[in-house]
N, C-alpha and C positions, 0 to 999 in steps of 0.2 A: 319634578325630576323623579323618575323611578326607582335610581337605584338607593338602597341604603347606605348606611354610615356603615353596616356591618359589614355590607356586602364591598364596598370599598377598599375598608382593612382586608379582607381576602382577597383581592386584585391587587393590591399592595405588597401583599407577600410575593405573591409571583412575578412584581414587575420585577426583582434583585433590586439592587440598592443605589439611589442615583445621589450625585455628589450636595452635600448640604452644603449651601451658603451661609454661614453664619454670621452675615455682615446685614444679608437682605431684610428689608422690610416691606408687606406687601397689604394693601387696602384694599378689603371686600366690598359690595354695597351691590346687595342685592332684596328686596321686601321677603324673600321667602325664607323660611327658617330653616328647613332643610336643607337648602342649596347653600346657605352660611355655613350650616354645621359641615356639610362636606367640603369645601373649601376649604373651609379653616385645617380642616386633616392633612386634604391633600395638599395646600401650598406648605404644611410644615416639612416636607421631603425639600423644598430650595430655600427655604426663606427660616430664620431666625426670630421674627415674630410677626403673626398677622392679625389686623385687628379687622373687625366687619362692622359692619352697619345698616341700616332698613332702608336709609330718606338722603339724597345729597345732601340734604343741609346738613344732616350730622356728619355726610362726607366730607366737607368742607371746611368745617368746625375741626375734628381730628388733620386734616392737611393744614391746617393752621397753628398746628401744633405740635409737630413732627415733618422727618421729611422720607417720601418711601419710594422706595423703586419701582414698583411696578403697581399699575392702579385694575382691578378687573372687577367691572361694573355691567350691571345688567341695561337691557336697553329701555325698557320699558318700567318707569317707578311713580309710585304713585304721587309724589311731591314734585317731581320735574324728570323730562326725556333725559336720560343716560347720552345720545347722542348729543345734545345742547348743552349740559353741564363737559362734557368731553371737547369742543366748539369752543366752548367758554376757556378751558384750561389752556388751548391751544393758543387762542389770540392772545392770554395772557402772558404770554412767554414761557408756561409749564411745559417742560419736553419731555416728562416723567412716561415710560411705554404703558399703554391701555390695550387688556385684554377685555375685547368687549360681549357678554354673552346676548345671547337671543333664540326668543321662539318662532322670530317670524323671519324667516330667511331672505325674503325679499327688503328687510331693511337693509343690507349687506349691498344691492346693488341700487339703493338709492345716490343722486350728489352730492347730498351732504354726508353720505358716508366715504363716499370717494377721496372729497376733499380736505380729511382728517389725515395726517400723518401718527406713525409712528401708533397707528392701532390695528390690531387684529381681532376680527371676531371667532367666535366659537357658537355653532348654532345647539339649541338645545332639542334633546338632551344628550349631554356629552358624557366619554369616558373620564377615568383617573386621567390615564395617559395623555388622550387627546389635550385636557386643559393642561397638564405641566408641559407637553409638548410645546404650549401656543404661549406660556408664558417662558419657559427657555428660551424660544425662537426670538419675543420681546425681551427680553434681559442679554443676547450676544447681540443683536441689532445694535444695542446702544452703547457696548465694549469696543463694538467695531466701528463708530462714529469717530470723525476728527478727531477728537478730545483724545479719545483712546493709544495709548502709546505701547507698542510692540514690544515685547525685552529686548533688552539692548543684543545687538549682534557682537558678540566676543568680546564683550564690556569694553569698548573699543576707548580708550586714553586712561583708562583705569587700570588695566590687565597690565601684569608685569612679574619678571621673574623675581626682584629683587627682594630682601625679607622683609623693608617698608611696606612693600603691596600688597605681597602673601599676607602679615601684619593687619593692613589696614582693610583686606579682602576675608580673612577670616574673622573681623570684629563684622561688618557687615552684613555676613550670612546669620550669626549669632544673635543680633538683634532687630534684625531686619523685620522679626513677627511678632514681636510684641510690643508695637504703636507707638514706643520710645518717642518724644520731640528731640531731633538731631539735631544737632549744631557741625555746620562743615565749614572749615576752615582752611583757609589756602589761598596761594597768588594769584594772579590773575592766569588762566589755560592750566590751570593743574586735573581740570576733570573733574568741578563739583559738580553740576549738573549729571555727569556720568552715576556718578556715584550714588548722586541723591535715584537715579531711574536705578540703579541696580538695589537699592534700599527697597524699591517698590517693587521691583520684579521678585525677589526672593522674598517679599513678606507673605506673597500670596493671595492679596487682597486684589478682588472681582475690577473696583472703580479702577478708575481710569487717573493718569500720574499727570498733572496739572503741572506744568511751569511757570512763573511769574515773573515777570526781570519788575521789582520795586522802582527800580531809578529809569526804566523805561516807559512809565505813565505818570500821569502829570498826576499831582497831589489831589487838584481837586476832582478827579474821577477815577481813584485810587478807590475808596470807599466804594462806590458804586460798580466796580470791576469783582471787586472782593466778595460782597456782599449780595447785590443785585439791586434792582430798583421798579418801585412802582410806577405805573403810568400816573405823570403829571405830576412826579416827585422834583423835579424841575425843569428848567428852560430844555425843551427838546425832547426830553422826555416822553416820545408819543405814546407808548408803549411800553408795559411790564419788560424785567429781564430778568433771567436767573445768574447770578454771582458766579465767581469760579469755586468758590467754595461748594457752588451746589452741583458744579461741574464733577468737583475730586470726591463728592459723596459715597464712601465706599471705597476709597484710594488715596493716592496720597497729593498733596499742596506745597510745592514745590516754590519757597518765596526765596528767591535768590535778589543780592545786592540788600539785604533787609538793613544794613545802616543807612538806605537811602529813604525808606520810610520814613514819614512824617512822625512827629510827636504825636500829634493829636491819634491820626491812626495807628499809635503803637497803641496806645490808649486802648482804643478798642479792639486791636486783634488780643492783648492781654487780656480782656474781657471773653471773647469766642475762647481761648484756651482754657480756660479755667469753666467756662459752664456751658462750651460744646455748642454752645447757642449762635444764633446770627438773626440781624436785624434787617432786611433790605429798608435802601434809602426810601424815606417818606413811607415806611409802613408802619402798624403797632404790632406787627405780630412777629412771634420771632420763632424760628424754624430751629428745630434739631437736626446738626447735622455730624456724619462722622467722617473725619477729612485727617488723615495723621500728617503734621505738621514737619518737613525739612525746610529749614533752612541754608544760608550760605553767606558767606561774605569775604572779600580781601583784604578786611583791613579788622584792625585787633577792634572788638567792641567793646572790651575792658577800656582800652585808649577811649572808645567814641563815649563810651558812659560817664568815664573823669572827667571828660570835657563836656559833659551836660546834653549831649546831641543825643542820648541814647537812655530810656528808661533804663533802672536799674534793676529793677524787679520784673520788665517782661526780659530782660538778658538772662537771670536765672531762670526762666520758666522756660524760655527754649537751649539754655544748654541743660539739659537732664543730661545730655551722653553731647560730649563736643571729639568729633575726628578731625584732625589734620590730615589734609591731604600733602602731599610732601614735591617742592619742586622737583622738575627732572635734573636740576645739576646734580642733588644729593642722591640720586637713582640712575646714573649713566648705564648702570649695566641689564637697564631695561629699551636702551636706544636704539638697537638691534633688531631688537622685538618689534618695539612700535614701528621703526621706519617700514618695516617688510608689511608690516601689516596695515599702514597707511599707505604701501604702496600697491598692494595686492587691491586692497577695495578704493585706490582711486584708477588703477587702469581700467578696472571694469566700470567706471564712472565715465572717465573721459576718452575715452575709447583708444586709450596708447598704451605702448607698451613699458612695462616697469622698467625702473632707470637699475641701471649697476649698480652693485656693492661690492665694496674690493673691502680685504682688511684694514690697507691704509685708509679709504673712504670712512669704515665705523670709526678709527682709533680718531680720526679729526672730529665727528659729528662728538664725539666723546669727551673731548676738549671743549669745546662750545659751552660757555654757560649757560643759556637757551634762557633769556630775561623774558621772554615770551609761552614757556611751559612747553606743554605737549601742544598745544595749539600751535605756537611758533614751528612746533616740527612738521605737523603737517601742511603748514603751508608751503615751507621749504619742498616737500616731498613733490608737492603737486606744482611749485614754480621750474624746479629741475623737469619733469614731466613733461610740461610746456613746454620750455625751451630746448629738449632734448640733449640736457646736460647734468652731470653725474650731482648730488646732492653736495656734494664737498667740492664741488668747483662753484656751484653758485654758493655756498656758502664764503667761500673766499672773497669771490665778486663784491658778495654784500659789505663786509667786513672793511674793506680796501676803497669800499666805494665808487669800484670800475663798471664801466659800462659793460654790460648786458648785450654779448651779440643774438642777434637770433636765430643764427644760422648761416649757412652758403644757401642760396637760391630756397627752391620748395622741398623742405628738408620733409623727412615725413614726422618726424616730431616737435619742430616748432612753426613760423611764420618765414613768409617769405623777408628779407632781409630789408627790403625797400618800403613794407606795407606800415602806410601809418599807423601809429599808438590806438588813434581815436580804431580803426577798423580792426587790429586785433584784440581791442575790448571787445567791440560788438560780435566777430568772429569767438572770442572765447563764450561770450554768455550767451550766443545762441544755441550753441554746442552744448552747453552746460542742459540749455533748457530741452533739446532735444532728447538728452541722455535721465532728465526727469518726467516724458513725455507730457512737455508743456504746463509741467506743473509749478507756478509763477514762485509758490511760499518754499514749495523745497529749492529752487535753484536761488532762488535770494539768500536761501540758510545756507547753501554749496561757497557761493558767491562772496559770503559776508557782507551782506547789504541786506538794505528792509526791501519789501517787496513794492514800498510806492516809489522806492530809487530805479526800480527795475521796471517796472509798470513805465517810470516817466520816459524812459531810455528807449525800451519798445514801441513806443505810442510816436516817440520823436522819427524813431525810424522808418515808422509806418507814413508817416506823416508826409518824409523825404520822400520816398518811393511813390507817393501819391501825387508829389509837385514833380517829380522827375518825368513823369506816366501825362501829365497834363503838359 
């Protein structure tokens, strides 16, 4: 490469000032000394520490010891091809983004360059800007991956006028950026999961906000969820996998239902908290990883700890800071709020129009002790919806336990009056999926249902229409 280290720092000056990530961490591995030296410069403009190297085996050696966000490796090294060890990290389940450099530009349109994901090359010799361009471009690539969760749209089951919220909304912002382990606590639909994504969105942190439902995977591949796992660490195991922990690297880990964890695995996530380390199943090596810790739960873990089910010493190490989240009876005068605003973003969901609100309508929804939280409201919001009736008349319905009309004839907000249950299931969730275009995981999450309830439903239907056609 031609240009100098000097000559850089002056290019430097004039690019203005672009945002430092102080979370990132980025691996060189190039045989030349000067192309270390300026790397190392220029990834300190995004990256918080970059370590470099001559030979992959030292690269490898350091990834086994650490864990880093972005990897930019030359193609050509004297102990092994940069594209082969790149190859190598891919089948192994490493999804870490590779910025990859070269002097020979015709590797770039070779097949096996092709058939690499999630790398870009940089032919040499390159500018300052050119390479943080090619690694910004690989560092939002991978923000904007599934994993990746949006800021919540108007902290939607959280937001509230009342001074519990304001309360519990101003402690939020306050420690939301200094990696605190949270303890959230509350009934079941009061909006921890809300809570714990608004902890993530206001802390500022790059990674990506990970969910966990504990008591929704089975004990014995809990571990291996959490963690990750080598090929051939057991039965099935064809193939390496990175843990979710290596998922929220740089964000936050989000273990809701955590008194359903296992003893043994409390055992060891008290282990990752205290030395930041993780072990995948069947490996020896163990990976640094920086993943800020929320939890959640509905039921007192003081009770689950006197009764033996619950370490007592991983319960103080994640309450450092414990929020209660506070049902909606003791906050009615936030029910206003939310129903408008559960109704606002579901008519644009389900393509009807918002239901009325009369005075007397809130003063009833306001009486309601809503045993089911904010959750319970919005489904009320979206059951009126359907059947094109006021929110306080199906809530009487409910209550009384009367039947449910669904209308005179083909009403334009619910079913025709004659149409079976079974068809305006299927009528409602195909509509659902329509209005997710075809997207099976969000309309299952719409739905309340997992996606292989929904998977089986469509597949059955498909099925129908294929014996009906024969």
């Amino acid at each position: 490469m031609n240009e100098s280290v000097n000559q850089v720092v002056s290019d430097a000056s004039s690019q203005g000032t672009r945002n430092t990530q102080h979370q990132l961490a980025a691996l060189v591995v190039d045989d030349e000394l000067n192309i270390r030296d300026f790397m190392r410069f220029a990834l300190a403009k995004l990256c918080a520490s970059v370590d470099v190297t001559e030979t992959v085996e030292q690269a490898d050696a350091l990834r086994g010891q650490r864990r880093y966000d972005v990897l930019i490796i030359d193609v050509r090294m004297p102990d092994r091809s940069g594209l082969d060890w790149a190859r190598t990290l891919r089948e192994s389940g490493v999804n870490t983004p590779i910025v990859m450099m070269t002097a020979y530009p015709e590797v770039m349109e070779t097949r096996e360059a092709a058939e690499l994901s999630g790398v870009r090359f940089v032919p040499k010799p390159f500018s300052l800007d050119q390479m943080l361009t090619a690694v910004e471009q690989s560092l939002e690539a991978t923000t904007a991956s599934p994993a990746h969760v949006d800021p919540p749209r108007g902290l939607e089951g959280v937001i509230g006028h009342s001074e519990a919220m304001r309360s519990l909304m101003g402690l939020i912002r306050r420690v939301a950026s200094r990696g605190t382990t949270v303890l959230l606590e509350g009934e079941s639909g009061t909006g921890k999961e809300v809570a714990a994504r608004s902890l993530h969105h206001f802390s500022g942190r790059r990674g990506a906000f990970v969910p966990v439902n504990c008591g929704s995977i089975s004990p014995e591949l809990l571990e291996s969820e959490l963690f990750g796992h080598v090929k051939g660490a057991f039965t099935g195991a064809t193939q390496s996998r990175e843990g979710l922990f290596i998922h929220a690297n740089g964000g936050t880990l989000f273990l809701d239902e955590i008194c359903e964890m296992p003893l043994g695995m409390q055992a060891k996530l008290l282990r990752v908290l205290e030395e930041r380390t993780i072990r995948p199943v069947g490996s020896e090596r163990e990976i640094t990883v920086d993943a800020r810790i929320v939890t959640a739960t509905n039921r007192s873990i003081a009770d689950e700890v006197a009764a033996g089910h619950f370490r007592e010493d991983l319960y103080y190490r994640l309450n450092v800071l414990g929020l209660r989240l506070p049902p909606l009876r003791e906050r009615p005068e936030d029910i206003p709020h939310l129903a408008k605003q559960f109704a606002d973003t579901l008519a644009e969901e389900l393509a009807l129009p918002s239901p009325r609100f009369t005075s007397a309508d809130m003063e009833r929804l306001a009486q309601h002790p809503w045993p089911g939280n904010v959750r319970e409201l919005k489904n009320l919001i979206e059951r009126a919806m359907l059947l094109g009736r006021t929110p306080a008349e199906c809530l009487v319905e409910q209550q009384v336990d009367a039947p449910i009309s669904l209308g005179d004839g083909d009403s334009d907000y619910g079913f025709p009056a004659d149409m079976p249950l079974e068809e305006v299931e299927k009528q409602h969730i195909l509509k659902v999926l329509r209005t997710t275009g075809g997207n099976k995981s969000e309309a299952a999450r719409r739905l309340g249902v997992s996606r292989k309830t929904l998977e089986r439903k469509v597949k059955a239907w498909n099925q129908a229409g294929d014996d009906a056609s024969a």
